[in-house]
C-alpha positions as a Markdown table, in Angstrom:
| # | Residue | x | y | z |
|---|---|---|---|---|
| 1 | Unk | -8.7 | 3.1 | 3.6 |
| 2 | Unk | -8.7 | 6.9 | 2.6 |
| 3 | Unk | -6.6 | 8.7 | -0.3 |
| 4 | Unk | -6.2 | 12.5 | -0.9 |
| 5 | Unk | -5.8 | 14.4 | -3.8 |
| 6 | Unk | -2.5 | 15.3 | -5.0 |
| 7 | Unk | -1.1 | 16.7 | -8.7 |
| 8 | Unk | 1.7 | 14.7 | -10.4 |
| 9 | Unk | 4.5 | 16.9 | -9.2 |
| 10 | Unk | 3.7 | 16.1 | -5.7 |
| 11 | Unk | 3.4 | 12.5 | -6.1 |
| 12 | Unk | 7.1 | 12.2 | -7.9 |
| 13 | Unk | 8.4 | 14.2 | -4.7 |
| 14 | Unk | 5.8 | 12.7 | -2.1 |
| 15 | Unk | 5.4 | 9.1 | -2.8 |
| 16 | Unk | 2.1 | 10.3 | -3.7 |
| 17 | Unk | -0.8 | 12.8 | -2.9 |
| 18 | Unk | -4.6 | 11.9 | -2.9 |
| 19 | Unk | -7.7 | 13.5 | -1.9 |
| 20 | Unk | -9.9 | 10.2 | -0.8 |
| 21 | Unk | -7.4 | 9.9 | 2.5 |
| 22 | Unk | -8.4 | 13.5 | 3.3 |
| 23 | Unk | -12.1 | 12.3 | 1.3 |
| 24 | Unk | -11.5 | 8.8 | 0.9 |
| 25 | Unk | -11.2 | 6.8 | -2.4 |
| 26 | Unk | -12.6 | 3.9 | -3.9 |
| 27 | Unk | -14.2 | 3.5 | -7.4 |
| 28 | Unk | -15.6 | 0.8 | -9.2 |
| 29 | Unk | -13.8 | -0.1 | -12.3 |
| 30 | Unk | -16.4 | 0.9 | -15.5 |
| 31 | Unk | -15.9 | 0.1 | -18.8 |
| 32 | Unk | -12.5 | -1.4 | -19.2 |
| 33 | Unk | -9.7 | -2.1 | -22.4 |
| 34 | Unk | -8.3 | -5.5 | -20.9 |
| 35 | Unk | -4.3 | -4.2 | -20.7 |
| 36 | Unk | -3.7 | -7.9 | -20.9 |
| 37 | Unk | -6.5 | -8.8 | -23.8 |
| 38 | Unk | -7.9 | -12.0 | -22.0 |
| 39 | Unk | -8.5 | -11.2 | -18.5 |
| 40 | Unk | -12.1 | -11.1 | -16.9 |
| 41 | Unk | -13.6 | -7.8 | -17.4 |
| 42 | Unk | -14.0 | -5.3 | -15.0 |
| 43 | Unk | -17.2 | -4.5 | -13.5 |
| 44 | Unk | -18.6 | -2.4 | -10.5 |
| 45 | Unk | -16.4 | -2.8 | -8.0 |
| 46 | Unk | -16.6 | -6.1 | -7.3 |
| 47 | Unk | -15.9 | -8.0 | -10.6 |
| 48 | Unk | -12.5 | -9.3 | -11.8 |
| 49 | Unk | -11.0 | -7.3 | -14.4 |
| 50 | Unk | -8.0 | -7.5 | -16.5 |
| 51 | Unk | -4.9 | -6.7 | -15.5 |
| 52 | Unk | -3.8 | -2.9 | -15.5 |
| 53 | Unk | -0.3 | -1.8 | -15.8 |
| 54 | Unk | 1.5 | -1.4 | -12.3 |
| 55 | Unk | 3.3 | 2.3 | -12.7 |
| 56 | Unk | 6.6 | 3.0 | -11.6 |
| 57 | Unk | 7.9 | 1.6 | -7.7 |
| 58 | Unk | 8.0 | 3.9 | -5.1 |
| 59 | Unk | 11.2 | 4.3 | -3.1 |
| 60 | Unk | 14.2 | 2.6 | -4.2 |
| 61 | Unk | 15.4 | 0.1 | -2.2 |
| 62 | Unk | 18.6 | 1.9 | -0.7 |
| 63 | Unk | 19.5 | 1.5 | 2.6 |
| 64 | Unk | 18.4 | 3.1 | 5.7 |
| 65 | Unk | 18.9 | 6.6 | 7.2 |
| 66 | Unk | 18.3 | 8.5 | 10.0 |
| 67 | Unk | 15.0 | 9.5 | 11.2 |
| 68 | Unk | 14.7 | 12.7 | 9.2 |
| 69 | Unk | 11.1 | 14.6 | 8.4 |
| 70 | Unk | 8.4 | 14.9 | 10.9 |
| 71 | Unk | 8.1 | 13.0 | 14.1 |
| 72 | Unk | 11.1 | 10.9 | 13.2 |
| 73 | Unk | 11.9 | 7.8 | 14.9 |
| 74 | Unk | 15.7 | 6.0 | 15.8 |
| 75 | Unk | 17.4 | 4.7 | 12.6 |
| 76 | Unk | 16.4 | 0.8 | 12.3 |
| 77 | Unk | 18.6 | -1.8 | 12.9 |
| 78 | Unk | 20.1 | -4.2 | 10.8 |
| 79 | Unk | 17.1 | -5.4 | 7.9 |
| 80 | Unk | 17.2 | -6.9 | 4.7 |
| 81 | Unk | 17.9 | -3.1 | 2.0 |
| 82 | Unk | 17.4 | -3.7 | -1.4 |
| 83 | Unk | 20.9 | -5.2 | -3.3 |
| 84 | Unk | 23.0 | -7.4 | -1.7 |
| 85 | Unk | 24.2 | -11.0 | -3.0 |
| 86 | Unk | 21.1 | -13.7 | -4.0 |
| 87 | Unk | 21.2 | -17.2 | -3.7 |
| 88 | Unk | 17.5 | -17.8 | -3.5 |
| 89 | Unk | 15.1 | -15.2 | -4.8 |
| 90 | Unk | 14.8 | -12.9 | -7.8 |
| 91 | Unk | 16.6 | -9.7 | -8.2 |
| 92 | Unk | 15.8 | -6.5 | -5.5 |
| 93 | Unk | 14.8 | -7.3 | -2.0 |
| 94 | Unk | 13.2 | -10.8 | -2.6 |
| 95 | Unk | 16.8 | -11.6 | -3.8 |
| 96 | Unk | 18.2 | -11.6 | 0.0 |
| 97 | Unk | 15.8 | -14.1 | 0.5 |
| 98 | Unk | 17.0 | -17.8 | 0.5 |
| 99 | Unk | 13.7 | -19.1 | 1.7 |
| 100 | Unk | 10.3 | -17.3 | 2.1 |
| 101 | Unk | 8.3 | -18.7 | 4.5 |
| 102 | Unk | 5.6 | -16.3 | 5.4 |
| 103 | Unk | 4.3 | -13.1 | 4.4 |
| 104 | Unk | 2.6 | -11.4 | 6.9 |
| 105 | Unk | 0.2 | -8.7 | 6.0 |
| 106 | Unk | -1.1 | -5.5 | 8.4 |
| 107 | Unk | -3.1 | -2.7 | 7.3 |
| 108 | Unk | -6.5 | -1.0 | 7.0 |
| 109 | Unk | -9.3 | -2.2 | 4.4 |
| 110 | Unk | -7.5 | -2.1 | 1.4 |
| 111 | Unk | -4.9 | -4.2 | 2.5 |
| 112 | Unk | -8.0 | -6.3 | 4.1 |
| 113 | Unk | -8.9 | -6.7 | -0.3 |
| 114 | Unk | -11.9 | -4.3 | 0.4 |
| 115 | Unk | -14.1 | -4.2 | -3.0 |
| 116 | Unk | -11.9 | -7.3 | -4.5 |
| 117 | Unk | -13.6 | -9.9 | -5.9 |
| 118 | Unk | -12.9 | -12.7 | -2.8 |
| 119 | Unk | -10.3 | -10.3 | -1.3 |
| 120 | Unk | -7.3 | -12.3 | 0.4 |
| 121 | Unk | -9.4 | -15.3 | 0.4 |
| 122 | Unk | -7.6 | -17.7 | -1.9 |
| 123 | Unk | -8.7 | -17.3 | -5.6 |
| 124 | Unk | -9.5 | -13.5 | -4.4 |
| 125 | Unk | -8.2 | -10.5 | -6.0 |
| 126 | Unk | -7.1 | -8.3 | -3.1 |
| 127 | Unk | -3.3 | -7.4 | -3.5 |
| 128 | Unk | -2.1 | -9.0 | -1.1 |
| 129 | Unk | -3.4 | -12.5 | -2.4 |
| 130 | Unk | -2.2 | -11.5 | -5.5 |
| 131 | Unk | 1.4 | -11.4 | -4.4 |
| 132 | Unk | 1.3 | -14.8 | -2.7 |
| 133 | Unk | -0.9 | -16.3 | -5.5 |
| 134 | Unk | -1.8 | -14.8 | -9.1 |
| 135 | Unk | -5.2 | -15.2 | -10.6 |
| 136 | Unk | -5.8 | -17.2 | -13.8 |
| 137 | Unk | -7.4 | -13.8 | -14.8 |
| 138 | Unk | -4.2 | -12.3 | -15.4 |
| 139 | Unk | -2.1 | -15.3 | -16.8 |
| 140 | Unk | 0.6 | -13.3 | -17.7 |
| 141 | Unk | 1.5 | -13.1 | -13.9 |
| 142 | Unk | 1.4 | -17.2 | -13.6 |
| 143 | Unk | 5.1 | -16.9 | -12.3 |
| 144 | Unk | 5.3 | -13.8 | -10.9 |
| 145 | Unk | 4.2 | -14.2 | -7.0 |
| 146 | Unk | 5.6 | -15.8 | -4.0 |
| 147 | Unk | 4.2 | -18.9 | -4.5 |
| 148 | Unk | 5.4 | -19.5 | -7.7 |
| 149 | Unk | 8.8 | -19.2 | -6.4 |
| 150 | Unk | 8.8 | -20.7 | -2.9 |
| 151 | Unk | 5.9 | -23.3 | -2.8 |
| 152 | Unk | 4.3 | -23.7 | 0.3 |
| 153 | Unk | 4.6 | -19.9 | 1.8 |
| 154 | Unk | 2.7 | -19.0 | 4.3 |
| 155 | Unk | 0.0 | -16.0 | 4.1 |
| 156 | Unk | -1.0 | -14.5 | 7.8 |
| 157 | Unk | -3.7 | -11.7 | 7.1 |
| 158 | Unk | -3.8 | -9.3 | 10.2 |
| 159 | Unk | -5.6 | -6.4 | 8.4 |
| 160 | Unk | -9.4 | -5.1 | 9.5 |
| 161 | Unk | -11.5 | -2.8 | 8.5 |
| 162 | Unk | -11.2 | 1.1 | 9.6 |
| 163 | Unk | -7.8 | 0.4 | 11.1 |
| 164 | Unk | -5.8 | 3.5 | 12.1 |
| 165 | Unk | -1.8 | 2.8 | 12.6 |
| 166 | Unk | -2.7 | 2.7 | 16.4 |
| 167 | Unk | -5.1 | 0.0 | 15.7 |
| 168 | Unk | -2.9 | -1.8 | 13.5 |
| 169 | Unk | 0.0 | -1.9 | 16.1 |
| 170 | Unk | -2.3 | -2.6 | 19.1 |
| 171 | Unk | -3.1 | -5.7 | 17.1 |
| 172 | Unk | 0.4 | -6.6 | 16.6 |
| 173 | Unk | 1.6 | -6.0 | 19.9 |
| 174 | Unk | -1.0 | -8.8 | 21.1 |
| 175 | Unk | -0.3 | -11.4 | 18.8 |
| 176 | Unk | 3.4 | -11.1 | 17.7 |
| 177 | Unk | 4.9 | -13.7 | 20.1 |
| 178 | Unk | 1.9 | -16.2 | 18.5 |
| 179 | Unk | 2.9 | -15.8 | 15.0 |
| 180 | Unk | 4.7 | -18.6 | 13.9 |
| 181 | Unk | 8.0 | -17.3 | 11.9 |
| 182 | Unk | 8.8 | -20.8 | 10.4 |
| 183 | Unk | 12.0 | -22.9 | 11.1 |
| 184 | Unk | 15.6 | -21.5 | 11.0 |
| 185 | Unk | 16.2 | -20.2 | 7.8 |
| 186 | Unk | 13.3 | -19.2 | 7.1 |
| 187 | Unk | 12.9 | -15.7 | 5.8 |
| 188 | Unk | 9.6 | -13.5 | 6.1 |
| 189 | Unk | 8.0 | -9.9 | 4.2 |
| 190 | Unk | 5.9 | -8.0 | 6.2 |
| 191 | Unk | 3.7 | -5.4 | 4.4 |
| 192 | Unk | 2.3 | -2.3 | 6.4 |
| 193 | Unk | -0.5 | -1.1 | 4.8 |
| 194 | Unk | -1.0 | 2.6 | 4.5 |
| 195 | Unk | -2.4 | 5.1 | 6.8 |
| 196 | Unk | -5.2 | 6.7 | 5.1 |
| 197 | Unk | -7.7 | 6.2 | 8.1 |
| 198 | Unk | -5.0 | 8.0 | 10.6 |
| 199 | Unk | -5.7 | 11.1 | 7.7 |
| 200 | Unk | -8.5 | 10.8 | 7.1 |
| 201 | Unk | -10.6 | 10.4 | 10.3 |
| 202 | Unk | -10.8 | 14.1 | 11.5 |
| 203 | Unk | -11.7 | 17.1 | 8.9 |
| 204 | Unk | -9.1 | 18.9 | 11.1 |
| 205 | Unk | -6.2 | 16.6 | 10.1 |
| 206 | Unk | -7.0 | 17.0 | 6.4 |
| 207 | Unk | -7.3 | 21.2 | 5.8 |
| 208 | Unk | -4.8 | 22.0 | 8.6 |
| 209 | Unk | -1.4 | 21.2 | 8.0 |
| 210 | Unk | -0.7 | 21.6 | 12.2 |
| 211 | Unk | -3.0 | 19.0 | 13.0 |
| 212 | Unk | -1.5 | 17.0 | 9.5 |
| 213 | Unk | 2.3 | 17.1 | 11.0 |
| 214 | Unk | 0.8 | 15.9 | 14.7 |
| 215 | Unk | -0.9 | 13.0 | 13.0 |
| 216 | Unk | 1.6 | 12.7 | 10.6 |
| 217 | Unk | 4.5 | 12.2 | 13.2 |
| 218 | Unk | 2.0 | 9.9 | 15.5 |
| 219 | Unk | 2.1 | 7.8 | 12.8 |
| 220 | Unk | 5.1 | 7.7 | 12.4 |
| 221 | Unk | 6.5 | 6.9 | 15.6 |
| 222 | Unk | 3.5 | 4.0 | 15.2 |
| 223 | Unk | 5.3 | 2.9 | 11.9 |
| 224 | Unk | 8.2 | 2.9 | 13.6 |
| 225 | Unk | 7.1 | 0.8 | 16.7 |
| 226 | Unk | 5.6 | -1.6 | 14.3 |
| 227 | Unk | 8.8 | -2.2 | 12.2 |
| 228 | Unk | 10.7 | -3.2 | 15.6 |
| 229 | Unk | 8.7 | -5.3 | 16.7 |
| 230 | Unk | 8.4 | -7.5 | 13.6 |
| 231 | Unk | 12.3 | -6.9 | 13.1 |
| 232 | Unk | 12.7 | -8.5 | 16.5 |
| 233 | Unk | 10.8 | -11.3 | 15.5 |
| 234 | Unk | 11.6 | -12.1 | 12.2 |
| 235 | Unk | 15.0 | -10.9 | 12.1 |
| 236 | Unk | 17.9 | -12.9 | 13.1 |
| 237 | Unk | 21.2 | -13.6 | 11.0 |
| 238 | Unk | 22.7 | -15.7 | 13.3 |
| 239 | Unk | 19.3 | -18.1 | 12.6 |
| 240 | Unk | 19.8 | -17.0 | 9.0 |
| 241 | Unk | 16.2 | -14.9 | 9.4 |
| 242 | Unk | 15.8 | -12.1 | 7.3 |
| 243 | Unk | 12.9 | -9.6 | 6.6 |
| 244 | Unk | 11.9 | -7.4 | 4.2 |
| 245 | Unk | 10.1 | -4.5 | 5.3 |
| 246 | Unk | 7.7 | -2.6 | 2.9 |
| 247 | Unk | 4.9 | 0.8 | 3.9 |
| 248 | Unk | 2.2 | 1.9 | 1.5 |
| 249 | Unk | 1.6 | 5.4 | 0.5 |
| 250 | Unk | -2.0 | 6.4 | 0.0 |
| 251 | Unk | -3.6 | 7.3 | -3.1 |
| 252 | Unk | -5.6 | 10.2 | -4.6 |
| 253 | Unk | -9.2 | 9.3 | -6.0 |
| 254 | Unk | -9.1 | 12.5 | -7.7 |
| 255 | Unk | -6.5 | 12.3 | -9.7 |
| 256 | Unk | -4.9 | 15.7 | -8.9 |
| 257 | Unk | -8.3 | 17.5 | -9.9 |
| 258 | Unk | -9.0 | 17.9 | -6.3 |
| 259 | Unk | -12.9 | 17.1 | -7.5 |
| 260 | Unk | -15.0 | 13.9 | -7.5 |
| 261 | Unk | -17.4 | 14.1 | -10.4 |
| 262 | Unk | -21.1 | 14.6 | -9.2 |
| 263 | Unk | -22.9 | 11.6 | -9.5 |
| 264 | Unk | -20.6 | 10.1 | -7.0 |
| 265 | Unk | -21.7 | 10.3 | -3.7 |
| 266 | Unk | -21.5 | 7.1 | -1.8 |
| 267 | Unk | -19.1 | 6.5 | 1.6 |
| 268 | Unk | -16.1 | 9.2 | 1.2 |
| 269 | Unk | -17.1 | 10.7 | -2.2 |
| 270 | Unk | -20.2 | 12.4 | -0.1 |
| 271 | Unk | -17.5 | 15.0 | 1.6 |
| 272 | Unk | -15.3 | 15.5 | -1.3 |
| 273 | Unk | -18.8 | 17.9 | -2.7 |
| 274 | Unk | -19.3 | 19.6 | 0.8 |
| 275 | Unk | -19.7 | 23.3 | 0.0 |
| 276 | Unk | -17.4 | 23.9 | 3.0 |
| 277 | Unk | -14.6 | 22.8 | 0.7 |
| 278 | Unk | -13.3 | 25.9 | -1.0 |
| 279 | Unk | -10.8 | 25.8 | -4.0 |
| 280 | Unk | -8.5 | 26.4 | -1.7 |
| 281 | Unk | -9.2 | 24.5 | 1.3 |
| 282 | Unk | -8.7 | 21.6 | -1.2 |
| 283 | Unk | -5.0 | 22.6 | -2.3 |
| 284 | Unk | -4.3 | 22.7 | 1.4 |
| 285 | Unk | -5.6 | 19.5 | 1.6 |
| 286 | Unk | -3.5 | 18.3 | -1.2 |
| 287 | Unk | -0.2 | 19.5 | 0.3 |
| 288 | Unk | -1.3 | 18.4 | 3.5 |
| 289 | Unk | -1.5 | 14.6 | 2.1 |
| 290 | Unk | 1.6 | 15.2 | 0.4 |
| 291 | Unk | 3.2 | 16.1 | 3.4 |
| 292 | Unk | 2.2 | 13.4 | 4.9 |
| 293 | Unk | 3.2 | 10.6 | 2.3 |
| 294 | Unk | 6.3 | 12.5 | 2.9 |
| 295 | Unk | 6.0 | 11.2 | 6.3 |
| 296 | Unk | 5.6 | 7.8 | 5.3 |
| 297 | Unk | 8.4 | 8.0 | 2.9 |
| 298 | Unk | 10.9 | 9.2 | 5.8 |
| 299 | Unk | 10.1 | 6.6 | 7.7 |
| 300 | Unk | 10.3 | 3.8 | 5.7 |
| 301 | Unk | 14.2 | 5.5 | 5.1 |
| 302 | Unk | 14.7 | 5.4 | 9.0 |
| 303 | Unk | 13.4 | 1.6 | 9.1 |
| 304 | Unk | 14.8 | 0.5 | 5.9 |
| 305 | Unk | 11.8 | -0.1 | 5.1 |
| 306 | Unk | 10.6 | 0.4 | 1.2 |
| 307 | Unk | 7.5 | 2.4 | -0.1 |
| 308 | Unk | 4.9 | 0.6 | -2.0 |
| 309 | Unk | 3.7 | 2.8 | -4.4 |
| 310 | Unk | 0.2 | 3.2 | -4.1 |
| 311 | Unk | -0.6 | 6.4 | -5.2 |
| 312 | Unk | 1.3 | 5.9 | -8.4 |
| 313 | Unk | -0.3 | 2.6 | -9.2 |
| 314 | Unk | -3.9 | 4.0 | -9.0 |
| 315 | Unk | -2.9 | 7.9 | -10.6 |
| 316 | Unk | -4.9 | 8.5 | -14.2 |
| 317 | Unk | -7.6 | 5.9 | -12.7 |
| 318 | Unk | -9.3 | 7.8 | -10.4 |
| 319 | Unk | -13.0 | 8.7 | -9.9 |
| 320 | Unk | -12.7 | 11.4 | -12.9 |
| 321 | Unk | -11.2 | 8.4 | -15.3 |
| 322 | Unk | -12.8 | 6.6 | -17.7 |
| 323 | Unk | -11.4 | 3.7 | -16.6 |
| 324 | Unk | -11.7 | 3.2 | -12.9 |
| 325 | Unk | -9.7 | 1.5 | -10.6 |
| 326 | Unk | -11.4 | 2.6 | -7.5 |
| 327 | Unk | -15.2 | 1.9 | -6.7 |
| 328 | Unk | -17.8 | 4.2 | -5.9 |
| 329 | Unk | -17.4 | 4.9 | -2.2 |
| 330 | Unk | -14.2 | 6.6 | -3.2 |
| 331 | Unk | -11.7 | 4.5 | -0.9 |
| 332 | Unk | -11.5 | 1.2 | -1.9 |
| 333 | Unk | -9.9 | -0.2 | -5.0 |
| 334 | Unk | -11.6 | -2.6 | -7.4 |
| 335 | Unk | -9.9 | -5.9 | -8.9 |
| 336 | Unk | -8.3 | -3.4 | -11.4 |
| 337 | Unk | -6.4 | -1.1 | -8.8 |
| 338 | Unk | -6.0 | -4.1 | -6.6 |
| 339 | Unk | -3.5 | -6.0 | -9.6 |
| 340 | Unk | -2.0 | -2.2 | -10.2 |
| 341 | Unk | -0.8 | -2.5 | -6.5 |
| 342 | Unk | 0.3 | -5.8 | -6.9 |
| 343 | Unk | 2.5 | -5.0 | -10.3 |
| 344 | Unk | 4.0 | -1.6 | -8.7 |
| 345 | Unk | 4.9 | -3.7 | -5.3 |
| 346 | Unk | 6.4 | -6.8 | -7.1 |
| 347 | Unk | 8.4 | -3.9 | -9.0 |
| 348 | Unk | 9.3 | -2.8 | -6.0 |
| 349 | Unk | 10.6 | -5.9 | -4.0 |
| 350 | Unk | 11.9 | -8.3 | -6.8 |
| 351 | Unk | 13.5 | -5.3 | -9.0 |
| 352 | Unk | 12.2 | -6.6 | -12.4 |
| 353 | Unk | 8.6 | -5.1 | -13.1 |
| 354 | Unk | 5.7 | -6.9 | -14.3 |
| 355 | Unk | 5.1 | -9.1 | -17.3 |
């Protein structure tokens, strides 16, 4: 998973901006100040540290709208928006849910848990694993997942390494009719991770905002594809089966500097110092990822879908940042960034924030 660079005005308007996706991002968490005092420290990449705050949600959970922006796609059908009367879950999204049964997860590496201690594995601190089942490291979380709250819910990983958003729905449109959506009743959250490898794969895609909007809307309309065919699946009020629909942004190593410090050079960081990339090749760049987070954003509108706000929870904790939440290849969180993902998406779905 890539991220691009982007400056803090983008990322309130853009869902965020970040210069791994166009150079890819991942850090490993140095020195850390445990934000919760007794969690396990964080180390190189790898090592489980204590929990960081989550930043602010991404989009708000209002309902859909047409498919504005680039390469928009038709307006989704009916799908669990944010509001709406609870009688099972907590406030926001979560609370149209009577009965979570699965959570079904689709993405690139990050999603995958890349450079988590045990990633989605249980015990592991990738994100997503987080969100069905909180770590003892961060025990301030012990009631805050899906677990917690509907005992017994099921987590399907689908995510793989290097994944573009073709790659991701190729995948899904093989096994769709094989995943098991639970009795009726039974409600079900499907996370799409974010699209940094569809940005990142091509140097052209990342300093030319042409090629940006034709990858952009591909994505898109893949997006799009995606969300109807898990909305045909999981969705179903006459069964009472309803889903909640959530996208990830992708975030910016950089932390709006549009620079990787030096001794960085592993994976991604390696291109962020190529001499080819001018002062202002790199604010193309950053618009260009801005534009298309924008992308992402729109679409998530058109599906009624809701943005996870990746870029946010990992902003200030960059490569350039004292305290890491990415690890040294520049693209792939560390325990750290992982639980800020997890705090800004329960933010997100249940309407309530962290701890």
């Amino acid at each position: 998973m890539p991220a691009m660079w982007g400056s803090v005005s983008q990322r309130a308007v853009a869902c965020g901006v970040g210069l791994c996706v166009a150079l890819g991002c991942s850090a490993s968490g140095g020195d850390s100040d445990s934000l919760e005092g007794n969690g396990a420290e964080a180390g190189s990449g790898n090592v489980g540290g204590s929990p960081a705050s989550g930043g602010t949600s991404g989009a708000d959970g209002g309902g859909a709208s047409a498919g504005s922006g680039s390469g928009g796609s038709a307006t989704a059908g009916t799908s669990a928006g944010g509001g709406g009367s609870s009688t099972g879950g907590p406030p926001g999204m979560l609370g149209d849910a009577d009965t979570l049964c699965t959570f079904l997860l689709i993405g690139p590496s990050d999603a995958a848990g890349y450079n988590a201690q045990g990633r989605n594995a249980p015990g592991g601190f990738g994100f997503a694993r987080l969100l069905v089942d909180n770590n003892p490291a961060f025990p301030t979380w012990g009631g805050k997942h899906l677990s917690a709250l509907w005992p017994g819910v099921s987590f399907i990983d689908h995510a793989e390494s290097g994944f573009t958003t073709e790659e991701m729905l190729t995948k899904l449109e093989r096994q769709i009719d094989d995943i098991d959506r639970g009795a009726p009743g039974c409600d079900t959250w499907v996370h799409i991770g974010n699209p940094g490898n569809d940005f990142n794969d091509k140097i052209a895609t990342i300093i030319n905002p042409s090629e940006t909007a034709k990858v952009a809307g591909k994505a898109r309309q893949n997006l799009a594809e995606m969300s109807g065919l898990v909305r045909q699946h999981f969705h179903d009020p006459a069964e009472g089966r309803t889903l909640i629909l959530t996208f990830s942004n992708i975030q910016d190593p950089t932390d709006g500097t549009g620079s990787v410090p030096a001794q960085f050079t592993d994976g991604f960081c390696e291109q962020t110092h190529h001499p080819l990339f001018t002062a202002q090749l790199r604010q193309t760049a950053i618009q260009n990822l801005a534009n298309f987070n924008q992308a992402i954003a729109d679409e998530a509108a058109a599906q009624a879908a809701h943005v996870v706000d990746q870029h946010a929870a990992i902003f200030g904790h960059g490569m350039p940042a004292a305290e890491r939440w990415l690890a040294d290849d520049c693209t792939h969180p560390n325990n750290l960034g992982h639980h800020a993902i997890r705090a800004n998406a329960w933010a997100l779905v249940t309407g309530t924030g962290g701890p």
